[in-house]
C-alpha positions as CSV (number, residue, x, y, z in Angstrom):
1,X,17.6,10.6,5.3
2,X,18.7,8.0,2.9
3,X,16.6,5.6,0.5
4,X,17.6,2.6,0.9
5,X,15.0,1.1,-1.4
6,X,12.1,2.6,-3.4
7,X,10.9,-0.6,-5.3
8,X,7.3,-2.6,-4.4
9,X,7.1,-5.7,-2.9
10,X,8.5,-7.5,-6.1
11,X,11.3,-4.6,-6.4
12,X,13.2,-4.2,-10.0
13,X,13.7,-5.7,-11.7
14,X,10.7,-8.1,-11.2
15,X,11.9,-11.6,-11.8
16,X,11.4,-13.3,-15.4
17,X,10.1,-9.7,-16.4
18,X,10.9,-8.9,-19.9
19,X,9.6,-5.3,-19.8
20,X,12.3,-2.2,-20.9
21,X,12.7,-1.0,-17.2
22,X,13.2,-4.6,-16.1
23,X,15.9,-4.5,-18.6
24,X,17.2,-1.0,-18.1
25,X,21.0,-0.4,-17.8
26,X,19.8,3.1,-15.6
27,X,21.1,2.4,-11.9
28,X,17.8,4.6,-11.4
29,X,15.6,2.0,-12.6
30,X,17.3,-0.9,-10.0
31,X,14.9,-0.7,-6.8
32,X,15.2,-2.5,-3.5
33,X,12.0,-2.8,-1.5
34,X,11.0,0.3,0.2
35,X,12.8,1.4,3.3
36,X,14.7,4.6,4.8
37,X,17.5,5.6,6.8
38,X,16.5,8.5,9.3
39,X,20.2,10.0,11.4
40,X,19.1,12.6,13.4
41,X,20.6,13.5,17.0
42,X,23.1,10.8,16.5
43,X,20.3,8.3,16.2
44,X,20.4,5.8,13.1
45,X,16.8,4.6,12.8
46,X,15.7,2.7,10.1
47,X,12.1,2.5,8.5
48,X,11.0,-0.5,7.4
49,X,13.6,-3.2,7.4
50,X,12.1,-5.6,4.1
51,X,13.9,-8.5,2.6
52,X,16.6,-6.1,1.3
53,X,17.5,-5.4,4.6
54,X,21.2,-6.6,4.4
55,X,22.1,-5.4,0.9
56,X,20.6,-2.5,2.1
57,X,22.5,-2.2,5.1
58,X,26.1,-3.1,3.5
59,X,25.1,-0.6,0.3
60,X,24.9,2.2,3.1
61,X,27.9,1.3,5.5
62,X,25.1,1.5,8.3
63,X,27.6,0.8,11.4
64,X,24.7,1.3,13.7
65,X,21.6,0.7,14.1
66,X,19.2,2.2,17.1
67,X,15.5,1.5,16.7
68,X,13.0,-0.1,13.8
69,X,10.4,1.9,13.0
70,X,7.4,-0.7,11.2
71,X,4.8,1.2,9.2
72,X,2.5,-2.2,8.7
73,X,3.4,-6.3,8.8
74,X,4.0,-7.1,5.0
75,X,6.9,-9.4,4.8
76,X,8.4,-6.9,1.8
77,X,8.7,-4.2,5.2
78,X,9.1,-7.3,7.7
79,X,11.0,-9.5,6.4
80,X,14.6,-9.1,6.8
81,X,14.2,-8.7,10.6
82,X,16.6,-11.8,11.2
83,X,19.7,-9.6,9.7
84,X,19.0,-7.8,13.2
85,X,21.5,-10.3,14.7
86,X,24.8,-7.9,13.3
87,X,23.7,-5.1,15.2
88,X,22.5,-7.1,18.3
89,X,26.6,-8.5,18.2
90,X,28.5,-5.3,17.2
91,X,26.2,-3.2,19.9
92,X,25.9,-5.8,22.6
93,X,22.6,-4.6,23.0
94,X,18.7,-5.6,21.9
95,X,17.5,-4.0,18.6
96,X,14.5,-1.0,19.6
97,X,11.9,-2.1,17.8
98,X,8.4,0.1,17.1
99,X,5.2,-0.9,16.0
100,X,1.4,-1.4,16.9
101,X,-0.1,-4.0,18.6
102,X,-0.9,-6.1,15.4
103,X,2.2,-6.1,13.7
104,X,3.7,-7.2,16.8
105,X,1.9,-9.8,16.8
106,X,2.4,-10.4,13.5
107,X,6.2,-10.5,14.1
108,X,5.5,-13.1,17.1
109,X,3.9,-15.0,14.5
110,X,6.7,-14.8,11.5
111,X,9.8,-14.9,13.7
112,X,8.3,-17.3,16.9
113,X,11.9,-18.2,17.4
114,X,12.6,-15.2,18.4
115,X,10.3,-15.4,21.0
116,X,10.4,-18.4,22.4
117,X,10.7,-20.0,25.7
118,X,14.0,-21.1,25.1
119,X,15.8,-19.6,22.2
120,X,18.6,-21.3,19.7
121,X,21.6,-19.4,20.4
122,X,22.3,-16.5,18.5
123,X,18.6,-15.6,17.3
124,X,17.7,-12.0,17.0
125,X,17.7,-10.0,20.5
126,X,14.7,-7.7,20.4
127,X,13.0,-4.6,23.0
128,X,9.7,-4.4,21.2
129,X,8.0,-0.9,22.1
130,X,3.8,-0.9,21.3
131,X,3.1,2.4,19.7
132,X,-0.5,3.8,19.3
133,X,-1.8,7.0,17.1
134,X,-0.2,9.6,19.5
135,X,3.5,11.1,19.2
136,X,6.3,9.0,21.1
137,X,10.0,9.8,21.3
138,X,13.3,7.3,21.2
139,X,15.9,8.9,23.3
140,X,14.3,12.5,23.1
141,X,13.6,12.4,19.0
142,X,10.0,13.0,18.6
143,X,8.2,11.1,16.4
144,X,4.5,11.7,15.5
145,X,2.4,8.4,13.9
146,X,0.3,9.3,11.1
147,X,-2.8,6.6,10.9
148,X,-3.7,5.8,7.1
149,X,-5.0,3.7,5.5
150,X,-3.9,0.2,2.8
151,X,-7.2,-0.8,1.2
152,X,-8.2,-2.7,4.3
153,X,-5.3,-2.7,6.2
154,X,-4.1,0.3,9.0
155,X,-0.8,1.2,9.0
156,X,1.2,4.0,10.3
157,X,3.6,7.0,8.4
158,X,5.9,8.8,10.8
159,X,6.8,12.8,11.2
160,X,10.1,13.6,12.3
161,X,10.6,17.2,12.9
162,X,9.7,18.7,9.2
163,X,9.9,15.2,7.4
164,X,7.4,13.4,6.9
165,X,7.5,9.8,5.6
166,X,4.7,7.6,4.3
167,X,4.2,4.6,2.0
168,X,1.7,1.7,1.2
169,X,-1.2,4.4,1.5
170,X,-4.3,4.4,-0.7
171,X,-6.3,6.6,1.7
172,X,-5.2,9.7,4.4
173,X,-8.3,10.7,6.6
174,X,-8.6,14.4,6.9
175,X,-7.5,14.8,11.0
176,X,-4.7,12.9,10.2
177,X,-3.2,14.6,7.2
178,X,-3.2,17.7,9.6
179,X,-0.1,16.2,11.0
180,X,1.4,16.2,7.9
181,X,0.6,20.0,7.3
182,X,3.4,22.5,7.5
183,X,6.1,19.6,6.7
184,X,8.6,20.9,4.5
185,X,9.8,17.4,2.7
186,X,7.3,14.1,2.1
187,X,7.8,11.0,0.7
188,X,5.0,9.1,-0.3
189,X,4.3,6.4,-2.4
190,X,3.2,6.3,-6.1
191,X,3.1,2.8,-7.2
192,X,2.4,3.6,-11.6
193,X,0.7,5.8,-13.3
194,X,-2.6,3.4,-13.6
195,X,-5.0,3.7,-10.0
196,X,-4.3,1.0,-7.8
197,X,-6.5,-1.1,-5.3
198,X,-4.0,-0.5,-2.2
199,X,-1.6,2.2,-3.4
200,X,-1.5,5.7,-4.3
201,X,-1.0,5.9,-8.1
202,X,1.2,8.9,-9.5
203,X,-2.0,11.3,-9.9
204,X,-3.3,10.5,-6.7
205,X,0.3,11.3,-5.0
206,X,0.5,14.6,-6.7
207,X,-3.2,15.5,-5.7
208,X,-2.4,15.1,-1.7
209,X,1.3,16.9,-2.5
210,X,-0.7,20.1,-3.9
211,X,-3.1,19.7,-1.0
212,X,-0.5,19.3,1.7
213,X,2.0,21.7,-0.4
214,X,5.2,20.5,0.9
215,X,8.7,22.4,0.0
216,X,9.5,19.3,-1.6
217,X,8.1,15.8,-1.8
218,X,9.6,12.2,-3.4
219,X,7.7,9.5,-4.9
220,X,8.6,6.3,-3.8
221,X,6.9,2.6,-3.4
222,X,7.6,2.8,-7.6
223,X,6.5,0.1,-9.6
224,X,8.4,-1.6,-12.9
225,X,5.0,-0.1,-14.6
226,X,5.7,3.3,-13.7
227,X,8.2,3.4,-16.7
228,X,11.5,4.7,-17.4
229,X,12.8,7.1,-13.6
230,X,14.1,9.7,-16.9
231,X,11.3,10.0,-18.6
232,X,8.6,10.3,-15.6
233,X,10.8,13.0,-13.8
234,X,10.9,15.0,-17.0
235,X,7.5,14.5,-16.5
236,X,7.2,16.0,-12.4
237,X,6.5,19.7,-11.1
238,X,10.0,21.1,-10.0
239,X,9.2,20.4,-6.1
240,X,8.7,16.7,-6.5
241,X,11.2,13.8,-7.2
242,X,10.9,10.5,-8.5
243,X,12.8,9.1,-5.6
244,X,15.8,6.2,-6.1
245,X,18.0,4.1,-4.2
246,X,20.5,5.7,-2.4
247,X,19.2,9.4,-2.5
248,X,20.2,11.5,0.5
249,X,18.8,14.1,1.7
250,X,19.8,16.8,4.3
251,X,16.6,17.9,6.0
């Protein structure tokens, strides 16, 4: 599993931001918006596919691309769907694309071209796939949807195996972090170190790590006002990692 980016929606360095970690020469403190790279039984699937998506893509040599997994519609997870067109050439084949039912429509909505009638040549080829809160599989992989919540707004994490992969989350009902139980690495998001209307903050996402008691876990989703990525993993228990761009792990 690769992070390809661990920044919010603004990423960082924010624009016209004259903060230290805004100005930080530490490669650690340069964040894309949040997405992942998932290989497992020769399947490249990608989580999230933001406005990053073709940096992100060229940064990681991806040289293919099987399925798009969509935790929720926010353009910094949606946005770069349009880079798509690659992969449609180089594979001669639609892109596999998973979400619910509202961020489909969502996607109908910010991409109508794609859909339409009668399509400009060369537009994104897609095979959308309507998931609900039950475990589906692409090509045999398993994949279990774990419901939470954003303030307001449902979205879905995803278990693969013992990984377990969630961001955006200010709220995990009971039933559902049973799924995540017995998951040896997590990811989940911790947006600062101040609480948050929508997100986790650092606290919060250590609290549900030492209730879920993963082997190891990684913070990601990170704010420019989390601080220096040096100082707040100096800061961490052993088993849990400030997560960065371009970390890989083997899981």
């Amino acid at each position: 599993m690769t992070f390809l980016g661990t920044g919010t929606s603004q990423g960082v360095p924010v624009i016209a931001c004259s903060c230290p970690v805004c100005h930080s020469s530490d490669p650690h403190d340069r964040r894309l918006r949040t997405s992942a790279l998932v290989e497992i039984d020769g399947l490249n699937i990608v989580i999230d596919s933001g406005p990053d998506f073709r940096e992100q893509m060229l940064r990681a040599n991806v040289q293919k691309l099987d399925a798009i997994l969509f935790t929720h519609e926010h353009r910094d997870h949606v946005a770069g769907l349009d880079d798509i067109r690659a992969f449609n050439y180089e594979q001669q084949r639609p892109m596999d694309i998973y979400a619910e039912e509202r961020v489909h429509l969502a996607l109908r909505k910010e991409f109508s071209y794609v859909f339409a009638e009668q399509k400009y040549p060369g537009v994104p080829q897609v095979n959308l796939h309507y998931i609900e809160n039950h475990q589906f599989n692409i090509n045999g992989t398993q994949i279990i949807p774990i419901r939470a919540m954003h303030m307001r707004l449902p979205l879905f994490g995803f278990r693969i195996n013992d990984f377990t992969y969630l961001t955006d989350v200010n709220f995990i009902a009971d039933k559902e972090k049973e799924k995540i139980k017995g998951s040896k690495y997590l990811v989940i998001n911790g947006l600062r170190k101040q609480k948050h209307i929508s997100h986790f903050a650092l606290d919060e996402a250590l609290d549900l790590i030492r209730e879920l008691k993963p082997q190891q876990a990684f913070i990601t989703h990170i704010s420019h006002q989390m601080g220096f990525h040096h100082q707040v993993q100096a800061e961490l228990p052993p088993n849990v990692t400030l997560a960065y761009d371009g970390l890989v792990l083997n899981i």
